[in-house]
Structure formats: C-alpha cells, structure tokens
C-alpha positions as CSV (number, residue, x, y, z in Angstrom):
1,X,110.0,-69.5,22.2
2,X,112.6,-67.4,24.2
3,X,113.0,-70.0,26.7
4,X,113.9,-72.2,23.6
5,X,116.8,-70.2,22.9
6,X,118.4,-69.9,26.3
7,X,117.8,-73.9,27.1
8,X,119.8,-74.1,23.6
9,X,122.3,-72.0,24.7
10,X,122.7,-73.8,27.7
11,X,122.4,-77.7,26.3
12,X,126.5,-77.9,25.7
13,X,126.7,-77.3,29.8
14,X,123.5,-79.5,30.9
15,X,124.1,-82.3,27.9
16,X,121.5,-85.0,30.4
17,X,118.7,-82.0,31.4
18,X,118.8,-78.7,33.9
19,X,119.3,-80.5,36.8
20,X,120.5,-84.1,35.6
21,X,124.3,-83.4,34.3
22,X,127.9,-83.9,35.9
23,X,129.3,-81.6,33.6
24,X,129.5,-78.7,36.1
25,X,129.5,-78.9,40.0
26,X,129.9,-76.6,42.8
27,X,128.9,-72.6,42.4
28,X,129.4,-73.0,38.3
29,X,127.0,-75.0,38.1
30,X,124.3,-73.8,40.5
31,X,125.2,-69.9,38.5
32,X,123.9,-71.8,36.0
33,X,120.9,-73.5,37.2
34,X,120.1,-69.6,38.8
35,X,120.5,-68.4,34.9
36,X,117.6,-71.2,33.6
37,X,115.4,-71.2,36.4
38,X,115.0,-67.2,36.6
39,X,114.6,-66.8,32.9
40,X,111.1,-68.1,33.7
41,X,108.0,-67.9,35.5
42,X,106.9,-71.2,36.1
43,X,109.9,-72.7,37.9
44,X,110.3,-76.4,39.5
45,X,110.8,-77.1,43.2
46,X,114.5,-77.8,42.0
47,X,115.4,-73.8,41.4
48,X,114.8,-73.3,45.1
49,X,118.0,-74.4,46.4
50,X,120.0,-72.3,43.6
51,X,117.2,-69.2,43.8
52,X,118.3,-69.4,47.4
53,X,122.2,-69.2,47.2
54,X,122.0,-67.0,45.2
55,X,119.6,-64.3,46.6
56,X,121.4,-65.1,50.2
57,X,124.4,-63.0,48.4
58,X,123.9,-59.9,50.3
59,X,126.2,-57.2,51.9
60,X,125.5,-53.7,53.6
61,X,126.4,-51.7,50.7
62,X,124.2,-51.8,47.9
63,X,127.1,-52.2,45.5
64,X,129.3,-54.8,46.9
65,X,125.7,-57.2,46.5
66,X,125.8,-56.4,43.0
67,X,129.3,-56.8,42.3
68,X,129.0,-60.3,44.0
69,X,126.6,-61.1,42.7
70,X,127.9,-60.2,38.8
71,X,130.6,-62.4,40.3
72,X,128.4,-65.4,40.8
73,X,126.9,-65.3,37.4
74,X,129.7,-64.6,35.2
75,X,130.9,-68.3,37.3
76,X,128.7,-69.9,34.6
77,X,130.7,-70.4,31.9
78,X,128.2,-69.1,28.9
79,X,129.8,-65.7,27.6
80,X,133.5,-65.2,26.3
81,X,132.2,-61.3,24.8
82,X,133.8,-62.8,21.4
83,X,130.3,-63.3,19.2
84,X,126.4,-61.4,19.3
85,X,125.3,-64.2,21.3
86,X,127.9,-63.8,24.1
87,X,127.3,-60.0,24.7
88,X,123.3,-61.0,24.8
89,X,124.0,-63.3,27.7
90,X,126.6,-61.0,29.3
91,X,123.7,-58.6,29.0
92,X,121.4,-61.3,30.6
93,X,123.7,-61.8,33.4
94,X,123.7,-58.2,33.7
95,X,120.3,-57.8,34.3
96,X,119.8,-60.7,37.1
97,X,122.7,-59.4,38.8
98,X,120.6,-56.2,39.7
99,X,117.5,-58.6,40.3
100,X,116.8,-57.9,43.8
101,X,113.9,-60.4,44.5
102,X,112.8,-63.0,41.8
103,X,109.1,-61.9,42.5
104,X,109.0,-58.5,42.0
105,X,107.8,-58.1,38.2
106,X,104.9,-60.7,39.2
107,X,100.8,-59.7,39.9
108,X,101.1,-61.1,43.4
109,X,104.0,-58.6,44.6
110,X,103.2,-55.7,42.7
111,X,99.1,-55.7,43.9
112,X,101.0,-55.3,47.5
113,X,102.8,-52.3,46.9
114,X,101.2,-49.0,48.3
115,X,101.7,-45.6,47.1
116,X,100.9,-42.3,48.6
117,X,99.7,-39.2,47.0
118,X,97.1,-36.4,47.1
119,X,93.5,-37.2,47.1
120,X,90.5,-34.2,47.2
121,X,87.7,-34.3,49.0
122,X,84.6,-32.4,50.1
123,X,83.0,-31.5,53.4
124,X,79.9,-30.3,52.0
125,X,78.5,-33.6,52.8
126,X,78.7,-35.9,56.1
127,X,80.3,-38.5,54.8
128,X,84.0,-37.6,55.3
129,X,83.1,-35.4,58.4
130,X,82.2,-38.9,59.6
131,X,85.7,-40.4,58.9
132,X,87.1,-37.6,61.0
133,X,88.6,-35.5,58.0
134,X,88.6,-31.4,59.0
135,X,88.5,-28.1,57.0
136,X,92.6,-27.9,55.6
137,X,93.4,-25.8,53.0
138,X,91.9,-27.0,49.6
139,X,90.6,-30.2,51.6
140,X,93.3,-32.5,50.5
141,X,95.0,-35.4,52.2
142,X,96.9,-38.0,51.8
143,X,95.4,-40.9,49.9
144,X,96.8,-44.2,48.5
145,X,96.7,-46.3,45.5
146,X,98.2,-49.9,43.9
147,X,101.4,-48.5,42.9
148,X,100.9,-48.4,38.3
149,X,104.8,-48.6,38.5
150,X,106.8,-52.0,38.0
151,X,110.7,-51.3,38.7
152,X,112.5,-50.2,36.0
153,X,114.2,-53.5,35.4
154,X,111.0,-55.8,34.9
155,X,110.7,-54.4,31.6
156,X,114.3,-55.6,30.7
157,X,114.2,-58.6,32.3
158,X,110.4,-59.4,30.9
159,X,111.5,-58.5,27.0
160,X,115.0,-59.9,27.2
161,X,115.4,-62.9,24.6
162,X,116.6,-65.2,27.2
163,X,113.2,-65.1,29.3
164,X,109.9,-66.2,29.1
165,X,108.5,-64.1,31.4
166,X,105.0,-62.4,30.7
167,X,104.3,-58.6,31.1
168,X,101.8,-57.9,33.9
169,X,99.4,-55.4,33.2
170,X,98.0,-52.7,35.2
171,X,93.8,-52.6,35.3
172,X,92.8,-50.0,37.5
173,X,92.5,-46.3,37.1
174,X,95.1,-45.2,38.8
175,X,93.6,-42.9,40.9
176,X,94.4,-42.0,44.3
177,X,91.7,-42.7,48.1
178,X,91.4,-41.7,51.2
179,X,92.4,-44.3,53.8
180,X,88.7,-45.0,55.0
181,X,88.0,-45.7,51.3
182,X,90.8,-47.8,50.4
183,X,90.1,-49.8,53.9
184,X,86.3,-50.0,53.0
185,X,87.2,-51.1,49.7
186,X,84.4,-48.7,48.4
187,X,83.9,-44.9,47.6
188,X,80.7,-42.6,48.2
189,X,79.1,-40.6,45.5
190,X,76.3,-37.9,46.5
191,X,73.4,-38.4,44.5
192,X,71.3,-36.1,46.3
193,X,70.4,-34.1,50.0
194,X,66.8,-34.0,51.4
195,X,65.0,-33.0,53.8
196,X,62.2,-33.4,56.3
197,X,60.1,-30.5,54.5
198,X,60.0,-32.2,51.7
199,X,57.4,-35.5,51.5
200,X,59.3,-37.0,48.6
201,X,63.1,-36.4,48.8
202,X,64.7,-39.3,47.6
203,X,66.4,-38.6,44.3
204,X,65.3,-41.0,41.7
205,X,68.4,-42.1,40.8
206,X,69.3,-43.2,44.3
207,X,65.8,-45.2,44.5
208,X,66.7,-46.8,41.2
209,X,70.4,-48.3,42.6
210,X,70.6,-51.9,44.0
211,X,70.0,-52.5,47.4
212,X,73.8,-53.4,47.6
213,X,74.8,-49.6,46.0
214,X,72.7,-47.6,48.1
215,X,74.1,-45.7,51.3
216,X,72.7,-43.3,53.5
217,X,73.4,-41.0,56.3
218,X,70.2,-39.0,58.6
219,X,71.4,-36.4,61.2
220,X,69.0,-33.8,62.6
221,X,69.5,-30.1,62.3
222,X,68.8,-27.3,64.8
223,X,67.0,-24.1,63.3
224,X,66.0,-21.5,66.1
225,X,64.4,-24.3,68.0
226,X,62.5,-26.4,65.1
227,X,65.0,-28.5,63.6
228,X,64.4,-30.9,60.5
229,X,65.8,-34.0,59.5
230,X,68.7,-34.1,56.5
231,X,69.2,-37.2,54.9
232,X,72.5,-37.6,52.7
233,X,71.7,-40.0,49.7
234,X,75.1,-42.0,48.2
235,X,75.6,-45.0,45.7
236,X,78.7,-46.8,47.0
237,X,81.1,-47.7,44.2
238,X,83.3,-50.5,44.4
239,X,86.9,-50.4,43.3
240,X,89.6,-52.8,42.5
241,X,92.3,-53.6,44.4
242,X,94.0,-56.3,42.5
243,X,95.3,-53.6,40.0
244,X,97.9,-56.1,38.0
245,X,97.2,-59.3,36.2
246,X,98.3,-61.7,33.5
C-alpha cells in the first residue's frame, strides 16, 4: 500500500513505467530511480546501476557525503516544500540521504553484526578451565552476542509512508557468551558431579537427555596417594544465531 503512494507520487515523472520514460535523463532521473528502488525491499536488477551511483557518493568527511548526497536527491524534481505531500517527500529524501548502505535494516546484515559485553562464568566445574578461562575478579569476561540493535534510522526509513519495507524482528534472548560458546554454537549446563566412590553417579536427569544433549568431562583426582575419578555431567544447549527474521 505505501509503495502505492510513492509510485503515484512519482507517475507524473515516469508517465511509461520506472525505468521506461524520456521524461527525465541524466542524474535527475537516476535521483529518481534511487528514490523508487530504495523505498523497497524487493528491488529489480535495474536499481543496481542507480543504487550504485548513488552509494559511490562518498567523501572523507562524514558530512560532506551527506550533504552530496541531499544534493543528489533533492536533483529529483518531487518536493517544492509548498503542500503536506511535498514536506513528506522532502522528509523522505531526508532520510536516504543519511542511508549509508541499502542493506543494513535487513535480517542478512543485521545477524552479522557482533557485539561485545560482559558474560559470568564459573570455575567450579572443568568445563571453562578447559577453554583456558582463569580465576579474575568476579570471573567475568568478555562475551559476544547478535547485536538486538538496528540503527536508529531503520525505524524511519521502515515506517515512512513512502516505503514498503518490512520490520525485522529480533528472536533471540539477548544474552551475552563466551567466545568458545558462541564458536561451538552451544552452551554447558551442570547437571550434576560424581564420583568413583559412588556405584551409581549419574544424575537422572542427565541419563534422561538425548544422546545429542549429553556432555561429559572425567579427570582423575590425587588424594594423599588414592585418587578417584570425577566425572562432570552437562546437557549441551543449543542457541541461535540467526537472531533477526521477517
């Protein structure tokens, strides 16, 4: 429906289709095309050429990209600032202007970026002694996550009436994990510890996992010559890592 209203907006300019009319040439009408073709997410092979020229506008500064690129926009001849409908496209324009990279408020590009944070973790067990973590004051380290942040213009861009663009959402938990997790794909959770004195030490709910959810780790313990076995009983839990979808 919102893509509706900005093809509408546009039909005096493309009177034979997007990419079919004389009307404009040149840089006014590929500002234009680069309107039309970012206002959605399914885009033809035909917005690559103006999606290119218009993200090649680049300088050093920050600010003179922006400026030029305002500059590029405003070429397409769709606002005058005289009615409602004017000021929404100038606000439109506005808004792609600071677009840095047509795929950033999509699932593929935001499921790549990382974050970094603070993630807890125990060495009463040998599971992280095993992926080299020490003793540190209050045991914490840096972990990483799928970042549960789009940048702060997605949201325009995504609800402006001139898009059709669809809100990702963000399905994990948001939690932070150590870097052998996050590589494993896969936490530990202690279930239970036993030992060689005992004849039954499995906890039950460790011999009632899956085969696939179980983990263990044995090591042998040295007590005044007559050491005993310890086995460390885990169920391994999976997490996502495609955190945003459709």
């Amino acid at each position: 429906m919102k893509k509706a209203v900005l093809t509408l907006s546009l039909g005096m300019i493309f009177v034979s289709g997007l990419f079919g009319s004389d009307v404009l040439t040149g840089d006014r009408r590929t500002a234009c095309e680069v309107l039309l073709c970012l206002s959605s997410g399914t885009r033809p092979a035909e917005c690559n050429p103006p999606l290119a020229r218009f993200f090649s506008i680049k300088f050093k500064k920050p600010w003179k990209t922006l400026q030029a690129r305002r500059d590029f926009l405003k070429l397409c001849p769709t606002d005058t600032g005289d009615t409602a409908e004017d000021l929404v496209m100038s606000d439109y324009k506005e808004i792609l202007a600071n677009y840095e990279d047509p795929n950033q408020c999509t699932p593929p590009y935001l499921n790549r970026q990382l974050q970094s944070g603070r993630v807890s973790y125990s060495l009463n067990n040998k599971y992280y002694e095993k992926q080299g973590y020490k003793n540190n004051i209050n045991n914490i380290d840096n972990g990483v996550r799928i970042n549960p942040n789009m940048p702060s213009f997605c949201y325009a861009l995504i609800n402006h009436q001139y898009t059709d663009l669809k809100m990702p959402r963000y399905n994990c938990s948001g939690e932070f994990y150590t870097q052998t997790d996050w590589q494993n794909g896969y936490r530990l959770n202690l279930l239970g510890i036993g030992s060689s004195h005992f004849i039954n030490s499995e906890p039950s709910a460790y011999t009632n996992l899956p085969n696939n959810e179980k983990h263990k780790i044995s090591y042998h313990i040295d007590n005044n010559h007559a050491g005993y076995n310890v086995t460390e009983y885990y169920q391994i839990i999976r997490f996502n890592k495609t955190c945003w979808s459709y």
